[in-house]
C-alpha positions as CSV (number, residue, x, y, z in Angstrom):
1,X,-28.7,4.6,33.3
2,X,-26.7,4.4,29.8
3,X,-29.8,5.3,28.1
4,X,-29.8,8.6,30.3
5,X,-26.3,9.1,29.7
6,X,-26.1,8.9,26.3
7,X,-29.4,11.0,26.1
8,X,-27.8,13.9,28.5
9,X,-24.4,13.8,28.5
10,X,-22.4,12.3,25.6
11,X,-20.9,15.4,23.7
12,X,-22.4,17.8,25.4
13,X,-18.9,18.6,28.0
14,X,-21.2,18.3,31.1
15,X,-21.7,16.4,34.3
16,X,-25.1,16.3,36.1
17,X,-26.0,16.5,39.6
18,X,-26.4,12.9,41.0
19,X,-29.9,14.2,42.8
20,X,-31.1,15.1,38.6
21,X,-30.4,11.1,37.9
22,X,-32.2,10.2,40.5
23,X,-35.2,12.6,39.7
24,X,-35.2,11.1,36.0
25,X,-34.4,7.4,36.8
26,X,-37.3,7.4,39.8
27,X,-39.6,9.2,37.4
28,X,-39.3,5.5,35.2
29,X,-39.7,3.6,38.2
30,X,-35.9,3.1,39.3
31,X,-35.5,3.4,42.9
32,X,-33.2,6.3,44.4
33,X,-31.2,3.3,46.1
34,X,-30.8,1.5,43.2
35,X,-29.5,4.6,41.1
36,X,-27.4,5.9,43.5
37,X,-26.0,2.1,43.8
38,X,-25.6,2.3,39.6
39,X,-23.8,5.3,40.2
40,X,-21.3,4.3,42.6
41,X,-20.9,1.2,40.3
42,X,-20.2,3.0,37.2
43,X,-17.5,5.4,38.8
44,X,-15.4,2.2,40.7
45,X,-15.4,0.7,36.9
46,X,-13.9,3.8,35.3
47,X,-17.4,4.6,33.6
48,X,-18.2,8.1,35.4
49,X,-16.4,10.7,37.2
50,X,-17.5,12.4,40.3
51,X,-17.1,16.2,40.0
52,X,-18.1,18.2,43.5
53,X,-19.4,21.7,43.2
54,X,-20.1,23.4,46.8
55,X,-22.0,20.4,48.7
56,X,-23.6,18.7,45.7
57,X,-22.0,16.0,44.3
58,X,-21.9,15.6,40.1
59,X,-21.1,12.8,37.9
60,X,-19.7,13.4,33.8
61,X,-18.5,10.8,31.3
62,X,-15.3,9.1,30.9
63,X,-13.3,8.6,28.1
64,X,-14.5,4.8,28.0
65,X,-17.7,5.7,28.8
66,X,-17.6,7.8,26.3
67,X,-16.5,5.5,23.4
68,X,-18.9,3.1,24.8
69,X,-22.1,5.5,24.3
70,X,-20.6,6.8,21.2
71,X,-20.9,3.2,19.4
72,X,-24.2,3.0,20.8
73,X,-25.5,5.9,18.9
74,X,-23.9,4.5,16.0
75,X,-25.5,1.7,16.5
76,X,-29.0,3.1,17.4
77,X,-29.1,5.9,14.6
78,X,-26.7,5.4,12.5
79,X,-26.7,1.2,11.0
80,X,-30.1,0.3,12.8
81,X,-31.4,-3.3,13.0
82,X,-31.8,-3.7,8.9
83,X,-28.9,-4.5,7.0
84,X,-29.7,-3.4,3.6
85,X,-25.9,-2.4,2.9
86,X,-24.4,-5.7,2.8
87,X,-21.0,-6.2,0.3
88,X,-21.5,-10.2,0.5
89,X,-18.4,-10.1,2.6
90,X,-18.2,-12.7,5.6
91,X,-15.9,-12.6,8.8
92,X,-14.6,-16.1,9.7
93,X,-13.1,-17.0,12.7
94,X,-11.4,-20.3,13.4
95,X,-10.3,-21.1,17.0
96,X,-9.0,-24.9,18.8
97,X,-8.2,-25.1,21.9
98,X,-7.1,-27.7,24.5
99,X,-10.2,-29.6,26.1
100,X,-8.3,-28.8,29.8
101,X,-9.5,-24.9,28.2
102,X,-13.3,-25.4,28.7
103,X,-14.0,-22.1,30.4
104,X,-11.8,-20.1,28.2
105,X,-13.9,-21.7,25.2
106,X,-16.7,-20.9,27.1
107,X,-15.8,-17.0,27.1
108,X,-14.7,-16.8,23.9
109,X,-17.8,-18.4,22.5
110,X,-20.2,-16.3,24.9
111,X,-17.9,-13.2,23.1
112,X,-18.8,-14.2,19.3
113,X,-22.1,-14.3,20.0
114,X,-22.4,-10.8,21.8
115,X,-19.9,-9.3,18.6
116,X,-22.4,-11.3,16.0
117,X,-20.6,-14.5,15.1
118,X,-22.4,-17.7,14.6
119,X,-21.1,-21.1,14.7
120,X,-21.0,-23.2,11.5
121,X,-19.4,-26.2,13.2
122,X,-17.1,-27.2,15.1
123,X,-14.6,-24.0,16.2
124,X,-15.5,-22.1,12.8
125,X,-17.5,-19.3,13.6
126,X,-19.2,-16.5,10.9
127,X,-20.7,-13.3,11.1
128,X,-21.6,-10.5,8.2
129,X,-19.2,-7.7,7.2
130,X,-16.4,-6.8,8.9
131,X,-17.1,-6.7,12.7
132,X,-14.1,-6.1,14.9
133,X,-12.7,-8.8,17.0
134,X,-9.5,-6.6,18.2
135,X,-11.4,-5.9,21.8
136,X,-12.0,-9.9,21.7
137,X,-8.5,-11.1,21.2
138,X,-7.0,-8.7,23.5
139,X,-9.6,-9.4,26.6
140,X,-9.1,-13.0,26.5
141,X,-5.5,-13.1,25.5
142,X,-6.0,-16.0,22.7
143,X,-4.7,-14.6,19.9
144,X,-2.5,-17.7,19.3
145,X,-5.4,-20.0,19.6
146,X,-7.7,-17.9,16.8
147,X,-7.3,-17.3,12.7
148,X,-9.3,-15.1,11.3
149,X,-10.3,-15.0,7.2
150,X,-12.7,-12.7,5.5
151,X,-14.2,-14.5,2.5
152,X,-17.3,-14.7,0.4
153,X,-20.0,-17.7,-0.3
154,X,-19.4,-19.7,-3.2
155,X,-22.8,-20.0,-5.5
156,X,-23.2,-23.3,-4.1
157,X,-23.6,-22.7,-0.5
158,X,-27.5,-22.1,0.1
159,X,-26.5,-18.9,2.8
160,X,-30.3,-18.8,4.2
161,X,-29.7,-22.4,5.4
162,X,-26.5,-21.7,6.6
163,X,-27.9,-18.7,8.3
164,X,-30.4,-20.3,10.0
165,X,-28.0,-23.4,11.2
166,X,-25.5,-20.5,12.6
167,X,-28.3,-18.2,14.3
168,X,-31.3,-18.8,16.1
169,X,-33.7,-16.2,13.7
170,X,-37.3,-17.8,15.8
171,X,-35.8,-16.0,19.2
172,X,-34.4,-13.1,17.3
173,X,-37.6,-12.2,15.6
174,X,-39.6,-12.9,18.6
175,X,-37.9,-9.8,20.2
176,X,-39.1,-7.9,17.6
177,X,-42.3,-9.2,17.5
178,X,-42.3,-8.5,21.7
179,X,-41.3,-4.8,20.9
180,X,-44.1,-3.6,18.5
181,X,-47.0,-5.4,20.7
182,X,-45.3,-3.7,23.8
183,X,-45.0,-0.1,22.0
184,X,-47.9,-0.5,19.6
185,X,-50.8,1.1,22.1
186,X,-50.6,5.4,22.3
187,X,-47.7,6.6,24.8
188,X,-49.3,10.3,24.8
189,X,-50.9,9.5,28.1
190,X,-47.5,8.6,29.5
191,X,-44.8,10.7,31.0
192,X,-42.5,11.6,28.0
193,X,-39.4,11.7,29.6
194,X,-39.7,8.4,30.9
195,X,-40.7,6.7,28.5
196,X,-38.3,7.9,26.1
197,X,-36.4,6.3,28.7
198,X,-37.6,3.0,28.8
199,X,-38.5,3.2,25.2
200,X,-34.5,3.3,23.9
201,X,-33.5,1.2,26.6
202,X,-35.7,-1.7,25.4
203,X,-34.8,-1.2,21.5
204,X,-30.7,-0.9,22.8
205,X,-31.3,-3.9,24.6
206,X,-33.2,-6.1,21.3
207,X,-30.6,-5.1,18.7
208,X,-27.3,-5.5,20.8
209,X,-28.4,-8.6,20.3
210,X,-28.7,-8.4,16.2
211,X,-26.1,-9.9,14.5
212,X,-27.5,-7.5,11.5
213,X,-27.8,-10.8,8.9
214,X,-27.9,-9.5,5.1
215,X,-32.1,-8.8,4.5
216,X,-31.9,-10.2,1.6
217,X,-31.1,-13.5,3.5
218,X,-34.1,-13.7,6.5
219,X,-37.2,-14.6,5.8
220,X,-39.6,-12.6,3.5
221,X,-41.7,-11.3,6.9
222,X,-38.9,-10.6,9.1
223,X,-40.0,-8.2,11.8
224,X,-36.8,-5.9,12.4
225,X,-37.8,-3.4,9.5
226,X,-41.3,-2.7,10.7
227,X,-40.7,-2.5,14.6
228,X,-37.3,-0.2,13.5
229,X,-40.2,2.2,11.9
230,X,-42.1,1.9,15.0
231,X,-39.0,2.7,17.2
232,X,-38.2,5.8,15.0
233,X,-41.9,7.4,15.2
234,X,-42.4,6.9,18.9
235,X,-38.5,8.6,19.7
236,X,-39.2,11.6,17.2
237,X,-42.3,12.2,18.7
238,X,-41.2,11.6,22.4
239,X,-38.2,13.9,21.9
240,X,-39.6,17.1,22.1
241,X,-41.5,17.0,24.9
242,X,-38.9,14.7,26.6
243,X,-36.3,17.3,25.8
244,X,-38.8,20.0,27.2
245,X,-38.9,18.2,30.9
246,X,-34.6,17.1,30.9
247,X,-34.1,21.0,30.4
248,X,-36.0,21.8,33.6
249,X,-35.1,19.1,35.7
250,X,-31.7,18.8,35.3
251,X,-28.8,20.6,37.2
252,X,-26.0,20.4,35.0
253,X,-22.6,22.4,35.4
254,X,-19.5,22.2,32.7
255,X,-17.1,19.0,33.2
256,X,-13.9,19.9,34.4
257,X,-10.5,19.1,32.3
């Protein structure tokens, strides 16, 4: 559903008929009942908006949802899954809290991961660059219980161990690995709509997941550049015909101030 959002929606200033999502979404294999469910979803968490025109029922962006889709594109088209750009600049994050605390540590730990940190030891958590941990601190409310320090290797710390204490690389690069066996065979035979579809959902889903460790730091074979080539062939030449079927299918009207 965020794939089709962000594909049809984001920045374009319209809403689209909720019957047009569940055209789309059914032609990928999602039931109508499970979008329409999505749908309903979405709009009781602020996500969408319903819009009514006559007796059908539309559905436009948010401002959240918006931001959210607009650092997915980033994400997707702009940084990728190859950091090649790295300043040698790490993120620390120290954090003790009180034992009695175990499923706030829990969260906050579950967090790092999702925003790219990995632990060193004990409460010291790293990640490259200079991700944001603003959203973190302010949705757990332990701000007094957290330091934060950017900083940079001394000569003496060996990083690729340290990388590969902090993350675990053999799960990362098996997603990669996964995506270019799953998306190596043709897609012409396919319907190109859908799996345009499925084809961004399932490269969103792998590099959410990417802490975007410095290249020159991962192994010499590391899999994220050449499935990242593969991802980018397949959408450019999806996106025509893909583009060709949304036009016709969808009933779209303009989003309402």
């Amino acid at each position: 559903m965020l794939t089709f959002l962000g594909d049809h929606l984001l920045d374009r200033g319209v809403c689209v008929y909720s019957g047009s999502v569940i055209d789309v979404l059914g032609r990928a294999g999602v039931s109508a009942e499970a979008t329409r469910s999505t749908l309903t979803r979405l709009t009781a968490r602020g996500l969408l908006r319903r819009q009514r025109h006559g007796r059908k029922m539309y559905f436009g962006l948010t401002d959240r949802s918006t931001r959210i889709l607009r650092d997915g594109a980033v994400r997707l088209w702009e940084t990728g899954a190859v950091n090649h750009d790295w300043d040698g600049t790490w993120t620390l994050l120290a954090f003790s809290l009180p034992g009695e605390r175990r499923r706030e540590r829990h969260d906050l730990r579950a967090q790092l991961a999702w925003a790219g940190f990995g632990p060193v030891q004990g409460g010291l958590w790293i990640a490259p660059g200079h991700p944001d941990v603003r959203p973190i601190l302010a949705d757990l409310g332990l701000g007094p219980h957290i330091r934060i320090f950017r900083a940079t290797a001394d000569e003496a710390t060996d990083v690729a161990e340290m990388i590969s204490h902090a993350y675990d690389l053999p799960a990362l690069a098996a997603r990669y690995t996964d995506f270019s066996t799953r998306w190596a065979p043709p897609t012409s035979g396919s319907d190109p709509l859908a799996a345009k579809l499925r084809l961004i959902t399932d490269w969103l889903q792998i590099i959410r997941q990417d802490p975007r460790l410095p290249i020159s730091h991962l192994p010499p074979d590391w899999p994220a550049a050449s499935a990242q080539e593969l991802f980018f062939q397949l959408n450019a030449r999806l996106a025509g015909p893909a583009a060709e079927i949304a036009a016709a299918l969808l009933d779209t009207a303009p989003l309402m101030e």
